[in-house]
C-alpha positions as CSV (number, residue, x, y, z in Angstrom):
1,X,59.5,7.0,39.2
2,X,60.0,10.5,39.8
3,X,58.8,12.2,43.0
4,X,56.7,15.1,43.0
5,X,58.4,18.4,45.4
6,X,55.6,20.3,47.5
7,X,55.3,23.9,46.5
8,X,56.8,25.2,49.9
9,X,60.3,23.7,48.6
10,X,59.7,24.9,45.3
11,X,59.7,28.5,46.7
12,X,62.3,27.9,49.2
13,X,64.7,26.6,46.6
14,X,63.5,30.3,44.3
15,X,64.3,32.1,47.2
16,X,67.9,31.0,48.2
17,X,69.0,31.3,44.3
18,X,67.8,34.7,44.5
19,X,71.0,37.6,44.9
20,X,71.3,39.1,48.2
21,X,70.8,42.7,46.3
22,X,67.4,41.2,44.5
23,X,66.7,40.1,48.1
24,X,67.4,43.7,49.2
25,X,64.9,45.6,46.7
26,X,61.8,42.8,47.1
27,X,62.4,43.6,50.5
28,X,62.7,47.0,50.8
29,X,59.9,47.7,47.9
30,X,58.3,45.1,50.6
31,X,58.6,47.1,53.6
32,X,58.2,50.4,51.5
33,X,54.6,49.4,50.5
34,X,54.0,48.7,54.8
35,X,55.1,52.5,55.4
36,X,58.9,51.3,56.9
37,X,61.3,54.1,56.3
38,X,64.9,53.0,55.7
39,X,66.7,55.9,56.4
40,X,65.3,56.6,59.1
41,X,65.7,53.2,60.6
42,X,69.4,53.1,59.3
43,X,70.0,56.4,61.2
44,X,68.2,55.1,64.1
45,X,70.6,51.8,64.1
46,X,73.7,54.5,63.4
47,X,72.5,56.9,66.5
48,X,72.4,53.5,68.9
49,X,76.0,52.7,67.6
50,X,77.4,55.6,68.0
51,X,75.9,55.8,71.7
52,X,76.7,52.9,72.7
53,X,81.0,53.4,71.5
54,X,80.8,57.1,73.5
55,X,79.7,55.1,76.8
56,X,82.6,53.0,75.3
57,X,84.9,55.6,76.1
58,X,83.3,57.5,79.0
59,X,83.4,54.1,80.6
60,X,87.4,53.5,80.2
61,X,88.3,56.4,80.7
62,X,87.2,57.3,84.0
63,X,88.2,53.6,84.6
64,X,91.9,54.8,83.8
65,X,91.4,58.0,85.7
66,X,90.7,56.0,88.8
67,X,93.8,53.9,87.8
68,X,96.2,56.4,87.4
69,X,95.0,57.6,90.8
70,X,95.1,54.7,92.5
71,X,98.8,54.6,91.1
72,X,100.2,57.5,92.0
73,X,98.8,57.3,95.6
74,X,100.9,53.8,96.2
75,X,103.9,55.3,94.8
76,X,103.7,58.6,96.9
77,X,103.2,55.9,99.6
78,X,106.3,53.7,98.5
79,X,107.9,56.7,98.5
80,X,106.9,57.9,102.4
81,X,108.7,54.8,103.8
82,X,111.9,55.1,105.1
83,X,112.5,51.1,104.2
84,X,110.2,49.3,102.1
85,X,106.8,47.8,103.0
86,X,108.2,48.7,107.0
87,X,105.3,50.9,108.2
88,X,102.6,51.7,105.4
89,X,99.3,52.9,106.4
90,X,96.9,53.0,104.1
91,X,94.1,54.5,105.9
92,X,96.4,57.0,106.8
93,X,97.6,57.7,103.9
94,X,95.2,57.6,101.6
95,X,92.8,59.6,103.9
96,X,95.3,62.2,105.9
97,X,95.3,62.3,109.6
């Protein structure tokens, strides 16, 4: 005997053999008819990308400013010591007197 499909799978099964650039238009002429403007919700998702990646780099680079800092004040201090690791003063040296 053959079973009968509910309508619901009927249109799920239409809708997955359905291209992803059919998909596209029906859903774009969809969201055109509701007033959604693609471009300017592209250009909104490119703005928030591009935000977010010069955050990025403000981010790391003052994290390898303060690096390179941090650096260059332990070697000046390796190199204040008349024998290694004998009488290093941090608070002294990284502050003055």
């Amino acid at each position: 005997m053959a079973t009968r499909r509910s309508k619901m799978e009927g249109q799920a099964e239409s809708l997955a053999n359905i291209s992803r650039t059919r998909r596209a238009q029906l859903v774009a002429e969809f969201e055109g008819e509701l007033g959604i403007d693609h471009k300017a919700r592209a250009r909104q998702a490119y703005e928030e990308k591009r935000w977010r990646i010069i955050k990025t780099i403000i981010v790391w680079t003052i994290a390898v400013m303060f690096f390179a800092i941090a650096c260059q004040k332990l070697w000046l201090m390796g190199q204040n010591v008349d024998r290694p690791f004998s009488d290093l003063n941090p608070t002294h040296d990284l502050f003055g007197e």
